[in-house]
C-alpha positions in Angstrom: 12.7 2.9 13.8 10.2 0.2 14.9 6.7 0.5 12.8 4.7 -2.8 12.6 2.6 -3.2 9.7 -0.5 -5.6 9.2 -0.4 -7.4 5.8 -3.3 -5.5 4.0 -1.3 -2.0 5.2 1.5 -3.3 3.4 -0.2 -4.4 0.2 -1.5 -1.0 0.4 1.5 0.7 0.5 3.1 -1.8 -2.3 0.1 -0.5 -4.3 0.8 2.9 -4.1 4.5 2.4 -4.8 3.5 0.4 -8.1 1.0 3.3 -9.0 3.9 6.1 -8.9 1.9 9.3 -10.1 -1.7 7.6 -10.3 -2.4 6.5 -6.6 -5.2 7.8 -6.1 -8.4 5.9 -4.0 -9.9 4.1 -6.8 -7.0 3.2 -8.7 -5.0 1.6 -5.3 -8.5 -0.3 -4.9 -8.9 -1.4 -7.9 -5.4 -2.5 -8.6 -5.4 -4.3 -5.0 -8.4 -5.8 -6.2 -7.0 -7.3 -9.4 -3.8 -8.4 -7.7 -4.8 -9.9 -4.8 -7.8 -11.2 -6.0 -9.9 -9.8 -3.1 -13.2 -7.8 -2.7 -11.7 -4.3 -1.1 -14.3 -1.6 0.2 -13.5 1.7 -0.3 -13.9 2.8 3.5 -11.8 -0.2 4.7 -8.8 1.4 1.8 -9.6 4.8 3.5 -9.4 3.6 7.3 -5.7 2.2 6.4 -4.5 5.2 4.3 -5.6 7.3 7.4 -3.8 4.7 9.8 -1.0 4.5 7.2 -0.6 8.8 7.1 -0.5 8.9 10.9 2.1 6.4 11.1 4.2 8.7 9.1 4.3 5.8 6.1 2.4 7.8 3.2 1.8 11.8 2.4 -0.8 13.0 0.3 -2.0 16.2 -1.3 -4.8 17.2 -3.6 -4.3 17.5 -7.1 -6.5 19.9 -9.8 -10.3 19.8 -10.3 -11.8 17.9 -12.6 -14.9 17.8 -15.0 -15.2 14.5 -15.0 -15.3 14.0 -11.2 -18.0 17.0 -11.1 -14.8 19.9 -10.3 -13.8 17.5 -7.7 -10.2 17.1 -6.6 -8.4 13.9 -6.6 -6.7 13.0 -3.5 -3.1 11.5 -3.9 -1.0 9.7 -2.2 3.1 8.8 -2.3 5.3 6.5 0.3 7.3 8.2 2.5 11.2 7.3 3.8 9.8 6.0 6.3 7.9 3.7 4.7 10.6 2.5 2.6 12.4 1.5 5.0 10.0 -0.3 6.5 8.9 -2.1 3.3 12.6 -3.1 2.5 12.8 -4.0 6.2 9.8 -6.4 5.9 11.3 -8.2 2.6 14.7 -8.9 3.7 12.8 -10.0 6.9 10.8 -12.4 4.8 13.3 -13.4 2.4 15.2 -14.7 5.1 13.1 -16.6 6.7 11.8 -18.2 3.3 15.5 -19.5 3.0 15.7 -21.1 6.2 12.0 -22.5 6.0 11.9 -26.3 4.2 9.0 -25.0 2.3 10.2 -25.8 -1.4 12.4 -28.4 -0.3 10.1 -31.0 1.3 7.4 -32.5 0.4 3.9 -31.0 2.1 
């Protein structure tokens, strides 16, 4: 299985995975946010969970109603094999290629 990712996809889906039962749209933005350090907008987030669902790499579902959001549902979202894979794919990828870099080693 051959699925490319571009780096804010996979801080997206690292987001998710960190969030467990909470990733929902505003908590993966806002925890992107604080972690990366980065302005996000909301519709670039929704454009890659939508590219990120039709690549097979994350299912979501709606859960209950809620008063505070005005009895609107939240919409959540959970990695799929798939993406697993692909994530653990892209870290052994990287970790190997850290090792055989001289970054660390030499001076810059």
């Amino acid at each position: 299985m051959k699925k490319y990712l571009g780096e804010f996809e996979e801080l997206v889906l690292l987001t998710v995975s960190m969030l467990g039962d909470d990733a929902y749209g505003v908590a993966i933005k806002e925890a992107l946010q604080e972690k990366a350090n980065r302005t996000i907008t909301i519709g670039s987030l929704h454009s890659t969970i939508a590219r990120l669902e039709e690549k097979g790499l994350l299912e979501s579902w709606l859960g209950e109603a809620t008063a505070v959001r005005g009895g609107r549902k939240k919409r959540y979202f959970k990695l799929t094999a798939d993406a697993v894979q692909v994530l653990q794919h892209i870290k052994s990828l990287r970790d190997d290629l850290w090792s055989l870099s001289n970054l660390g080693t030499e001076p810059i």
